[in-house]
C-alpha positions in Angstrom: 107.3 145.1 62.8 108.9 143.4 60.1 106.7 141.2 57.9 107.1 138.0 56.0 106.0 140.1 53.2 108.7 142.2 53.4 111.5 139.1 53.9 110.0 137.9 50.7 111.3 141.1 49.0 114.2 141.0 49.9 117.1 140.1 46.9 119.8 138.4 49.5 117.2 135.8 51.3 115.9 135.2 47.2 119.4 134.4 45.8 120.7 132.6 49.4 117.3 130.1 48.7 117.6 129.7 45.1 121.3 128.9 45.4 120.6 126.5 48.9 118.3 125.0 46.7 120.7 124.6 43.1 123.4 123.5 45.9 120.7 120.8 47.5 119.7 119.9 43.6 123.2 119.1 42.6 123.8 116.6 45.8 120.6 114.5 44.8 118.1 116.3 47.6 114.4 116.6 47.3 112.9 120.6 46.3 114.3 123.0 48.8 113.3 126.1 46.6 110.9 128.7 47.3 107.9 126.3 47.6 109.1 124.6 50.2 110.3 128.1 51.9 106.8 129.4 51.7 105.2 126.5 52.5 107.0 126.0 55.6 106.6 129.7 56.3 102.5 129.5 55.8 102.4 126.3 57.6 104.2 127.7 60.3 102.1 130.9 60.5 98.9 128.7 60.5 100.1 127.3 63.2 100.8 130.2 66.1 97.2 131.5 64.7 95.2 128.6 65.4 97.1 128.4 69.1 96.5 132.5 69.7 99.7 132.8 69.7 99.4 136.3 68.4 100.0 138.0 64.8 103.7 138.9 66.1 104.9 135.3 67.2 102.9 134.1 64.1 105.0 136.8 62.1 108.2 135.6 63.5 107.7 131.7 62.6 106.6 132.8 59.3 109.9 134.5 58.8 112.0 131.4 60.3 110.2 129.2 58.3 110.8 131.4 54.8 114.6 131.4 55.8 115.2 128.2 57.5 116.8 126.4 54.9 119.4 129.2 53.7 122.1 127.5 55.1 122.4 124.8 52.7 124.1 127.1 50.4 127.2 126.7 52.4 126.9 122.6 53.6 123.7 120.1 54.5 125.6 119.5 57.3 124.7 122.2 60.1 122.8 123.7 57.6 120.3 125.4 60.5 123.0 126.7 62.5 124.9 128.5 59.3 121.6 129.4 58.3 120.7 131.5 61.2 123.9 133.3 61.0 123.1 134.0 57.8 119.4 135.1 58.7 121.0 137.0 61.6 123.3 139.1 58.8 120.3 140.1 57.2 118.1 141.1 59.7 120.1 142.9 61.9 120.8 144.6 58.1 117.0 145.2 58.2 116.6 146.9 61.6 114.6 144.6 63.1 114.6 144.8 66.7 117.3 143.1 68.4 114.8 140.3 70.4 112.7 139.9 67.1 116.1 139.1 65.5 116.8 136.4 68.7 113.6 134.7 68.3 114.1 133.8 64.8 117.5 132.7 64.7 117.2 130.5 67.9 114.6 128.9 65.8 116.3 128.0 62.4 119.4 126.9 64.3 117.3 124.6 65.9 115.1 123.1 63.7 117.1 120.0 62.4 116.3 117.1 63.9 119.6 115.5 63.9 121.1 118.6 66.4 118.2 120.9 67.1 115.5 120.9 70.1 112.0 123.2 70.3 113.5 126.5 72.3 110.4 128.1 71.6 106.9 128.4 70.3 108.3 129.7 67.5 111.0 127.3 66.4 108.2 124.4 67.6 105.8 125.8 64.5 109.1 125.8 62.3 109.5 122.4 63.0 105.8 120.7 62.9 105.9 123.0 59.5 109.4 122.1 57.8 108.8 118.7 58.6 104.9 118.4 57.4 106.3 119.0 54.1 106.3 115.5 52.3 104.8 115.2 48.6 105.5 113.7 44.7 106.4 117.4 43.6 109.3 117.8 45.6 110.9 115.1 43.5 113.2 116.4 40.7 114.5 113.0 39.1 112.1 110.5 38.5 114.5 108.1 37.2 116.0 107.9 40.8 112.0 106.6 42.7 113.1 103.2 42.2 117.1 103.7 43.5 116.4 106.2 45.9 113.9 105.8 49.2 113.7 109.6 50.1 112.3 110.3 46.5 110.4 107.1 46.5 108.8 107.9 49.8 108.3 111.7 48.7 106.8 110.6 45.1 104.2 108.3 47.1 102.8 111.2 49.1 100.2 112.7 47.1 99.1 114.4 49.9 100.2 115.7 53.4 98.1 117.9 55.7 99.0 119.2 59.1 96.0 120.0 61.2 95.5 121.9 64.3 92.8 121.4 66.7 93.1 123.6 69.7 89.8 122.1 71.4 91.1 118.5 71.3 95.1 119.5 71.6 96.0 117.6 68.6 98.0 118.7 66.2 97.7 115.7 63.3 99.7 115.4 60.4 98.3 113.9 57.8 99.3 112.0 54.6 97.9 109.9 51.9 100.4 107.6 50.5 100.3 105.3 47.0 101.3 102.0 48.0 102.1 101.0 44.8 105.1 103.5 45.1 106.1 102.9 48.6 105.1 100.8 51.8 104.1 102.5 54.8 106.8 101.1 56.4 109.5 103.0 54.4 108.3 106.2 55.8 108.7 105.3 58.9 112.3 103.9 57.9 113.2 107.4 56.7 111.1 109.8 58.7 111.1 108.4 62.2 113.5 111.2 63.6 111.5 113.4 62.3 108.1 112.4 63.7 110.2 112.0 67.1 110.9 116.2 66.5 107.5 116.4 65.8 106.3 114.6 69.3 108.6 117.3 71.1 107.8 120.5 69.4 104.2 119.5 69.8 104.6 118.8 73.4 106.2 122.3 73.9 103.3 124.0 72.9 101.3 121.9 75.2 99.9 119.7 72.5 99.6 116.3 71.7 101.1 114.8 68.0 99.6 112.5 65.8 100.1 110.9 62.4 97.6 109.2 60.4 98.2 107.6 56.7 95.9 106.4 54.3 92.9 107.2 57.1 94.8 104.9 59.4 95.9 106.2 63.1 99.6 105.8 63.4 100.9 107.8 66.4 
């Protein structure tokens, strides 16, 4: 079995991310980079764990969620589905088995939640895990918080937390948010599709979703 480990090695998955990433910088986007990669990847991981999923599903959604965003370095628009073309090149390069290979890129072509649906457990970890991710340090300009609302809503997070309870089939994302940055409200002007993704993929795995700010049930 391949391991997220050894995707991490790998020189074409670290130059396709850095360059997504200089690509997504250039356009005005939030951090893309390798701590959002790895993020996603643990997050995702975490995820299939806590469910008993199983080391090799969790393997597989750790692997999505490192690659997931490769396809930027070719447009933001379809980005998943160019990106699991690209993860498919490289795998298949790698000799991972064939249905390992399937798994993965059914799961980064369908993680954006503009044109992708959960296919799977594995692409619904990818999901709850790429789209957990909100927080100050994935804002590069801070001239643009008071222009922009995605970096404004991003710099108010000074926290976000995703937790899994398998007992009371929750999974709960939660965020603390300055207010003195940005109102509530403009998270859920910016982030609503996503929390709607959120409902879904949680709901494929047989969960419920929930989001709480600033202590305060939400969903």
């Amino acid at each position: 079995m391949i391991t997220i480990e050894e995707i991490k090695k790998n020189e074409k998955v670290q130059k396709l991310i850095d360059k997504a990433d200089e690509v997504l910088k250039v356009i005005g986007y939030t951090e893309h980079g390798h701590r959002h990669t790895s993020l996603t990847a643990n997050i995702a991981y975490n995820i299939m764990i806590r469910l008993g999923k199983g080391e090799h599903p969790a393997q597989l959604a750790a692997i999505a969620g490192y690659m997931h965003d490769m396809g930027n370095v070719i447009n933001r628009d379809y980005h998943a589905q160019t990106g699991a073309i690209l993860a498919f090149q490289i795998l298949s390069e790698m000799e991972m088995p064939l249905p390992d290979v399937l798994d993965i890129v059914a799961a980064i072509g369908n993680h954006d939640e503009k044109n992708g649906y959960p296919v799977s457990d594995v692409c619904a970890a990818v999901v709850l895990a790429d789209k957990s991710d909100v927080h100050s340090s994935r804002v590069r300009n801070l001239d643009m918080i008071s222009l922009d609302i995605h970096d404004r809503v991003n710099y108010a997070a000074k926290s976000s937390f995703l937790r899994v309870d398998p007992d009371k089939k929750t999974i709960t994302l939660e965020i603390k948010i300055d207010t003195s940055v940005s109102q509530v409200m403009e998270y859920f002007e910016i982030f609503l599709s996503r929390m709607l993704v959120c409902k879904r993929a949680a709901e494929f795995l047989e969960m419920k979703f929930e989001l709480v700010i600033n202590n305060q049930k939400l969903l």
